[in-house]
ROMI-802080 format. One record per residue (C-alpha): residue in one letter; x, y, z; residue number from 1. Coordinates in pm, whole numbers. Example, Ala and Ser with C-alpha at 12.3 -4.5 7.8 and 13.67 -1.06 7.14 Angstrom:
! ROMI-802080
<zalo = A	u = 1230	v = -450	w = 780	mimar = 1>
<zalo = S	u = 1367	v = -106	w = 714	mimar = 2>
***
This chain:
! ROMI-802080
<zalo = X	u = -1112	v = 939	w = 436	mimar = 1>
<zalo = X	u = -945	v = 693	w = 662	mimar = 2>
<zalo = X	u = -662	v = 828	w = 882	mimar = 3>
<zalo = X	u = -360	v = 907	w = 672	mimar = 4>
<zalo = X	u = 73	v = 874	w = 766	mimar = 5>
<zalo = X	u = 364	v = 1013	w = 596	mimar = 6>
<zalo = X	u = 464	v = 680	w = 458	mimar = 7>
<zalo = X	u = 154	v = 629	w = 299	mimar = 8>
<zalo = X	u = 114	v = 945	w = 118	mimar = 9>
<zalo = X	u = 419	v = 894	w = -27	mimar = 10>
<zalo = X	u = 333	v = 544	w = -114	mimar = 11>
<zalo = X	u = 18	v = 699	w = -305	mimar = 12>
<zalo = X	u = 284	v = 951	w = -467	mimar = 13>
<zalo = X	u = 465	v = 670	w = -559	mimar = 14>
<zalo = X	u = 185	v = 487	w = -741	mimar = 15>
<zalo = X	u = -192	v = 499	w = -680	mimar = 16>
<zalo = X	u = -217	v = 106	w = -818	mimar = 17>
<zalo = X	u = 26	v = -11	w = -518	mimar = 18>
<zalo = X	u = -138	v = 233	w = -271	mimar = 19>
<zalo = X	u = -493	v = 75	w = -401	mimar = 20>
<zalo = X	u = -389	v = -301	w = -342	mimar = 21>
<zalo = X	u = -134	v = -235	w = -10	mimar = 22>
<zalo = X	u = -438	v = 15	w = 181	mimar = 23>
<zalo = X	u = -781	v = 3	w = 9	mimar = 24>
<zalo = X	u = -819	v = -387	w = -131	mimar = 25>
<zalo = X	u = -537	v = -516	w = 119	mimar = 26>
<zalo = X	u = -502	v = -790	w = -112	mimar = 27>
<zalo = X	u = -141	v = -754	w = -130	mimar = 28>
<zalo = X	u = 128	v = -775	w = 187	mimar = 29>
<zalo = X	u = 452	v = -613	w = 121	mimar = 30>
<zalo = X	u = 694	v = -751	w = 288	mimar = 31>
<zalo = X	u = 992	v = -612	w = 504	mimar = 32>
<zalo = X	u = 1296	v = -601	w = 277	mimar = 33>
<zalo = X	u = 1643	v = -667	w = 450	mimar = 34>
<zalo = X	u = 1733	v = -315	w = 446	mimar = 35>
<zalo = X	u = 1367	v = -250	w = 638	mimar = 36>
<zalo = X	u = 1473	v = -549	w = 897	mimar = 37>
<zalo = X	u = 1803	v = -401	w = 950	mimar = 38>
<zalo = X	u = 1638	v = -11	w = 989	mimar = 39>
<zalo = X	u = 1352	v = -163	w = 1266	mimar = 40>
<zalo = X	u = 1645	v = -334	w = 1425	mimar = 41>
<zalo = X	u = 1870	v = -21	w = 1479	mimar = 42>
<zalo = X	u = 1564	v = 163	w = 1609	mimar = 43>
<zalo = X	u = 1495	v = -72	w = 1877	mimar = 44>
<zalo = X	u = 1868	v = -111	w = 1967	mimar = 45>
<zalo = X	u = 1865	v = 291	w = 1985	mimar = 46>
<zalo = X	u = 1506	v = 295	w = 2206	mimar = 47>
<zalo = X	u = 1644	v = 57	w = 2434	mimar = 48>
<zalo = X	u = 1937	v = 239	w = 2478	mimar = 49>
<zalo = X	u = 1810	v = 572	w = 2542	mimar = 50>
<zalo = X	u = 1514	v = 480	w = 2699	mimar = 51>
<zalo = X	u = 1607	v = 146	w = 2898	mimar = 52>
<zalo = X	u = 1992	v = 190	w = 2922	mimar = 53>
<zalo = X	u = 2011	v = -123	w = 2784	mimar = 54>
<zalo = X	u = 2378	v = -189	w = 2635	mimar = 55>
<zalo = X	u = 2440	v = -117	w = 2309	mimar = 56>
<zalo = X	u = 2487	v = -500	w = 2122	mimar = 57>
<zalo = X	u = 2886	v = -486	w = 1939	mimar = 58>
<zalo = X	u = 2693	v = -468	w = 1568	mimar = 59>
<zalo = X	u = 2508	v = -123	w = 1707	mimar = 60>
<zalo = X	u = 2820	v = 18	w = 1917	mimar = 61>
<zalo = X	u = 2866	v = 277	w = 1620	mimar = 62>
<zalo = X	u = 2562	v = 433	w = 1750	mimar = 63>
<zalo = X	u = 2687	v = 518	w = 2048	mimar = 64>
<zalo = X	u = 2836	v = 883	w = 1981	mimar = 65>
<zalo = X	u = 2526	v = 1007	w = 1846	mimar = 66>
<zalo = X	u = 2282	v = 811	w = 2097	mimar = 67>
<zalo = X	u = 2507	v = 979	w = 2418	mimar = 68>
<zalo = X	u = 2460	v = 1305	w = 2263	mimar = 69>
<zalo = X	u = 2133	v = 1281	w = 2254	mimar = 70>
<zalo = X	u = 2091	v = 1136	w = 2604	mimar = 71>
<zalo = X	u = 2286	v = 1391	w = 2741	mimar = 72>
<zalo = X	u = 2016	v = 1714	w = 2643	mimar = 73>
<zalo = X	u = 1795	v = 1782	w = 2915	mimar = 74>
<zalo = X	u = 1435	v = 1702	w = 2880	mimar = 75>
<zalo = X	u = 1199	v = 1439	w = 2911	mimar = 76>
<zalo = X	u = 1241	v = 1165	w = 2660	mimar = 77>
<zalo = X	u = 1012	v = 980	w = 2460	mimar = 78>
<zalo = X	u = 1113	v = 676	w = 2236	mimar = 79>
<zalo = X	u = 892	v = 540	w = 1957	mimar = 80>
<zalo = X	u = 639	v = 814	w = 2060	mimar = 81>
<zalo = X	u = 304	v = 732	w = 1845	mimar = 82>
<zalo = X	u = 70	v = 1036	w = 1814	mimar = 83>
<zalo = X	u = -230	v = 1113	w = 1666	mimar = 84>
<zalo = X	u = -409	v = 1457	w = 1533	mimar = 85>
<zalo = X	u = -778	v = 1499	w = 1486	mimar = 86>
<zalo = X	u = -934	v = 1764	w = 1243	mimar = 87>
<zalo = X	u = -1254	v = 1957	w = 1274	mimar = 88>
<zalo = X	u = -1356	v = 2187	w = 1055	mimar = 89>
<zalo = X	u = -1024	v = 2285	w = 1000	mimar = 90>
<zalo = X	u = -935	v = 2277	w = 1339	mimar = 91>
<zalo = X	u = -658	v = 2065	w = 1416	mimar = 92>
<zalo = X	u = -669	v = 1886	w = 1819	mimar = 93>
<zalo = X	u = -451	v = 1597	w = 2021	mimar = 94>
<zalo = X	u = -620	v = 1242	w = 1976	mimar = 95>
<zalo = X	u = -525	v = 852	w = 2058	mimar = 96>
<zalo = X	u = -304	v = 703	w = 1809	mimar = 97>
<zalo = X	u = -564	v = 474	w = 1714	mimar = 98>
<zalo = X	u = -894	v = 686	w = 1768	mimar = 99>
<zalo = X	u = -1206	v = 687	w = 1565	mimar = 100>
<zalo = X	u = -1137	v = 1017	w = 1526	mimar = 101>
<zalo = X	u = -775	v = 1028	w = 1406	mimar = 102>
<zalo = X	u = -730	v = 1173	w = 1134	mimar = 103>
<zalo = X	u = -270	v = 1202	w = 1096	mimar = 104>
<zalo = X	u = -50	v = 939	w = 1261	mimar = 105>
<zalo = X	u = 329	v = 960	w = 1289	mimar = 106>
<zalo = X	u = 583	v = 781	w = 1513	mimar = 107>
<zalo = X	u = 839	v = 999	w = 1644	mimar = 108>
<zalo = X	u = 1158	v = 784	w = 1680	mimar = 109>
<zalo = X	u = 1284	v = 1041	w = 1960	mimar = 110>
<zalo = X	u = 1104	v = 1378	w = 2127	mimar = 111>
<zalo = X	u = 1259	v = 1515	w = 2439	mimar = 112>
<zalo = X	u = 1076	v = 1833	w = 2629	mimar = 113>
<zalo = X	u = 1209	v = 2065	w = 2760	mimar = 114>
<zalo = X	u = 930	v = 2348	w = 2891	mimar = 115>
<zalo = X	u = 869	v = 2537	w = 2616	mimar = 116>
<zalo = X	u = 1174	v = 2350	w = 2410	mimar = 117>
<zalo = X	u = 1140	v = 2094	w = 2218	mimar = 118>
<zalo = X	u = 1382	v = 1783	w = 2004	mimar = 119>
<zalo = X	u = 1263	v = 1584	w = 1759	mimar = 120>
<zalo = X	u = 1466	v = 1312	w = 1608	mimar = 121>
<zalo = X	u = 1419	v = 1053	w = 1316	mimar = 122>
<zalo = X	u = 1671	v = 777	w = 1294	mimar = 123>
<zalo = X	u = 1782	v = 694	w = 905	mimar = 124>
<zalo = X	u = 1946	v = 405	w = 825	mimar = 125>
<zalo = X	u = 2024	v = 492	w = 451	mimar = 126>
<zalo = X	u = 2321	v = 525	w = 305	mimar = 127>
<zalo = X	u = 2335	v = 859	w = 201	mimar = 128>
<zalo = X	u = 2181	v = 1212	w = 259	mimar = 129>
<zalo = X	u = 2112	v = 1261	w = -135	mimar = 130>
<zalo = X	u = 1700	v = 1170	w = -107	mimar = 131>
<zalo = X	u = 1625	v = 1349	w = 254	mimar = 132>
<zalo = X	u = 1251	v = 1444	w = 305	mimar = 133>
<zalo = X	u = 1234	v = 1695	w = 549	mimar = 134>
<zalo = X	u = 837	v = 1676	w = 502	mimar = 135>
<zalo = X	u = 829	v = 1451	w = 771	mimar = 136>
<zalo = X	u = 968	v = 1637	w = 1043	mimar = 137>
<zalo = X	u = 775	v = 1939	w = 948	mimar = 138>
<zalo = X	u = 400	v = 1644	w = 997	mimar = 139>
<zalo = X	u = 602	v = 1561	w = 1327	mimar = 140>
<zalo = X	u = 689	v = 1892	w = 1437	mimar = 141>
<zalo = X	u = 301	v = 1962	w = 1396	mimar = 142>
<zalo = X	u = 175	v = 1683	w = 1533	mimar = 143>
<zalo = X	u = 387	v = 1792	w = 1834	mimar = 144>
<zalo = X	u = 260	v = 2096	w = 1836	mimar = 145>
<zalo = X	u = -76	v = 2002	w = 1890	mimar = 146>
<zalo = X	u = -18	v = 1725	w = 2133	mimar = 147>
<zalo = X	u = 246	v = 1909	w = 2353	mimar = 148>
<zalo = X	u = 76	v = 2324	w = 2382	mimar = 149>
<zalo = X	u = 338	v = 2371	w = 2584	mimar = 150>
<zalo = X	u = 577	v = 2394	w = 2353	mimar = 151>
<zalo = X	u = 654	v = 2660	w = 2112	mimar = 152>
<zalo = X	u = 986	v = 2595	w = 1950	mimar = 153>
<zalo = X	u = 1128	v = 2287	w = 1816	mimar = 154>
<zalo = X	u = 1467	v = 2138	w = 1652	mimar = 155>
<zalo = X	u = 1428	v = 1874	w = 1446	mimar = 156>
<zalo = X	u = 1681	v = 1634	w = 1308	mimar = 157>
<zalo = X	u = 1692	v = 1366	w = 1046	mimar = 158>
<zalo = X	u = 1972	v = 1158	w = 1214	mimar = 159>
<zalo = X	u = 2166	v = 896	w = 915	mimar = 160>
<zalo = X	u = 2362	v = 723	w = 1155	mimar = 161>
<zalo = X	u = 2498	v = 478	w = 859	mimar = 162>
<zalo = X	u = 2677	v = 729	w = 678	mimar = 163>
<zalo = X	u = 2676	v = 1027	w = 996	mimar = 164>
<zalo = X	u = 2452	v = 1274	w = 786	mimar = 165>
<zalo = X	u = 2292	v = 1524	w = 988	mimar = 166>
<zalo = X	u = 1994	v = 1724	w = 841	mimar = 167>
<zalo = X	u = 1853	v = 1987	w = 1110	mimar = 168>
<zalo = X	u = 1550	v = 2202	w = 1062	mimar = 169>
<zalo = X	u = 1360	v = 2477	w = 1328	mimar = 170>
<zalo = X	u = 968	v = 2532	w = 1380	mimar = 171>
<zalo = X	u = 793	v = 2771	w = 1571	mimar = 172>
<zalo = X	u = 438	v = 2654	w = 1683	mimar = 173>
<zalo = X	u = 309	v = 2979	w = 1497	mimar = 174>
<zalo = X	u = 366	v = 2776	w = 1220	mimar = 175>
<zalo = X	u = 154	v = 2399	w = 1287	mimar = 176>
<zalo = X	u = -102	v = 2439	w = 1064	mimar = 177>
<zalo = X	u = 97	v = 2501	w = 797	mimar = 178>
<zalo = X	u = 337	v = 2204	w = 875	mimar = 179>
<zalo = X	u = 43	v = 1968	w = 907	mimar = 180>
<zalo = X	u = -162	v = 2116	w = 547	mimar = 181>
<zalo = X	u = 174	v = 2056	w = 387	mimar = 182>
<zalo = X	u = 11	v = 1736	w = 191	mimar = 183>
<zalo = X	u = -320	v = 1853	w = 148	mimar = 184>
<zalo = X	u = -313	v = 1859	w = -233	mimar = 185>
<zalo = X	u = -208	v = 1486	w = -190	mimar = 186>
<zalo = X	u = -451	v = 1381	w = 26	mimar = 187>
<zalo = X	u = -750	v = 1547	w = -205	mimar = 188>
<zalo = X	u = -594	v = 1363	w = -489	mimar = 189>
<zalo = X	u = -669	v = 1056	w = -282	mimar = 190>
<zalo = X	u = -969	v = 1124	w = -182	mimar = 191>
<zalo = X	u = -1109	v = 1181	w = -569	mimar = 192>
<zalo = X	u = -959	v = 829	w = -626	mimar = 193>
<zalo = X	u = -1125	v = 685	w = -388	mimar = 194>
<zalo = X	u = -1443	v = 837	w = -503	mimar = 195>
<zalo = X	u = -1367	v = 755	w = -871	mimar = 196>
<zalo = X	u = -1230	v = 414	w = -815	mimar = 197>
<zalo = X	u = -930	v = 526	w = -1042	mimar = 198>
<zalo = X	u = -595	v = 389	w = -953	mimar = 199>
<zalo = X	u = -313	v = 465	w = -1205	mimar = 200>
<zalo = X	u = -37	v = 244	w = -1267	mimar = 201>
<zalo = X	u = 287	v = 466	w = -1281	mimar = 202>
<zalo = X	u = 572	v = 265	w = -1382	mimar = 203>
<zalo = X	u = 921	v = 357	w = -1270	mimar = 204>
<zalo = X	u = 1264	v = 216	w = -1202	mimar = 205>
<zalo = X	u = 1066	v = 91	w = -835	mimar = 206>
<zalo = X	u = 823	v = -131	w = -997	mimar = 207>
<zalo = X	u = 1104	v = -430	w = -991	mimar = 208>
<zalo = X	u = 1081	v = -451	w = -601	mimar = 209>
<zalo = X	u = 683	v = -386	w = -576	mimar = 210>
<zalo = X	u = 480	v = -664	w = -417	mimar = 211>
<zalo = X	u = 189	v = -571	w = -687	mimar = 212>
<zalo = X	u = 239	v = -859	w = -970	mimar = 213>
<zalo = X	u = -48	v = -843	w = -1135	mimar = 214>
<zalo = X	u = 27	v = -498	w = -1272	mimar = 215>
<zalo = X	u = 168	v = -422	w = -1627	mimar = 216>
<zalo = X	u = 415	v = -281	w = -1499	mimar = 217>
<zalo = X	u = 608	v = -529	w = -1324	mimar = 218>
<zalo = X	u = 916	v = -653	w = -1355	mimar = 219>
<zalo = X	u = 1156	v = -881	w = -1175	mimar = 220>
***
């Protein structure tokens, strides 16, 4: 199977139909929403700011409190940090972001190092806490894991700077190949899918905004 992301496992967990058309036929393109413009644009104003100390813009200045906090922990920091994991026999090792061999890629929105210390932050732009996947900072934690050996202990973060939520989680690198089999069942069932050529339609209060229009299940 192709190299695999958080965002499209849960695309696939979403509906197999839209995962079929968006990442096996790619005869769909779903298109940025406004809420997906406004999330890439607060990211960029936030890697610029940490990374380039490029002034915060007067629409992004309510990032400011959280972005100084974060500049101000010691470590090395990178923004926007692609990295990619290889598998081998169960094995998990470091590998290019876009490798032959890749087999998980995640973008990590913010990682400072510290030695043996680690932070890992993901920026949120929704507006509320209620639907928080901490999932994805356990693949990223991981994925860290495996590309930094130095490090054995990491705190994690989903940051909602919209509404200031603050969801914090702690790994141990003891722990990284549990963190990175955490969707294995999901990728199997992906896997016999694409062996069977069966994608299910699963119709839910989402299929108004999928890009999929030939489906049944579609609705304006």
């Amino acid at each position: 199977m192709e190299a695999w992301s958080y965002s499209k496992v849960n695309t696939f967990k979403q509906c197999p139909k839209k995962y079929y058309h968006l990442k096996v036929a790619k005869d769909v393109v779903d298109r940025p929403s406004p809420a997906m413009n406004y999330g890439n644009r607060v990211h960029k104003a936030a890697e610029n700011y940490i990374k380039k100390d490029i002034e915060l813009e007067a629409e992004y200045e309510f990032l400011r409190p959280v972005l100084d906090a974060f500049k101000n922990i010691e470590g090395e920091k990178h923004c926007e940090l692609r990295v990619g994991v290889g598998k081998h026999k169960g094995d998990y090792y470091p590998t290019k972001f876009f490798a032959t061999d890749v087999w998980y890629r995640g973008v990590i929105d913010l990682l400072i190092v510290n030695g043996d210390k680690a932070y890992l932050v993901d920026y949120k732009t929704s507006k509320s806490t209620d639907y928080a996947d901490t999932t994805q900072l356990d693949l990223m934690a991981g994925a860290v894991f495996v590309n930094f050996p130095e490090v054995k202990a990491i705190k994690s973060a989903l940051s909602f700077v919209v509404c200031n939520g603050f969801i914090k989680k702690e790994h141990t690198a003891d722990m990284c190949e549990s963190y990175l089999s955490i969707f294995d069942e999901a990728l199997d069932r992906i896997e016999v899918a694409h062996d069977t050529g069966i994608w299910n339609a699963v119709e839910s209060g989402l299929c108004g905004f999928c890009p999929v229009t030939s489906c049944e299940h579609h609705r304006r």
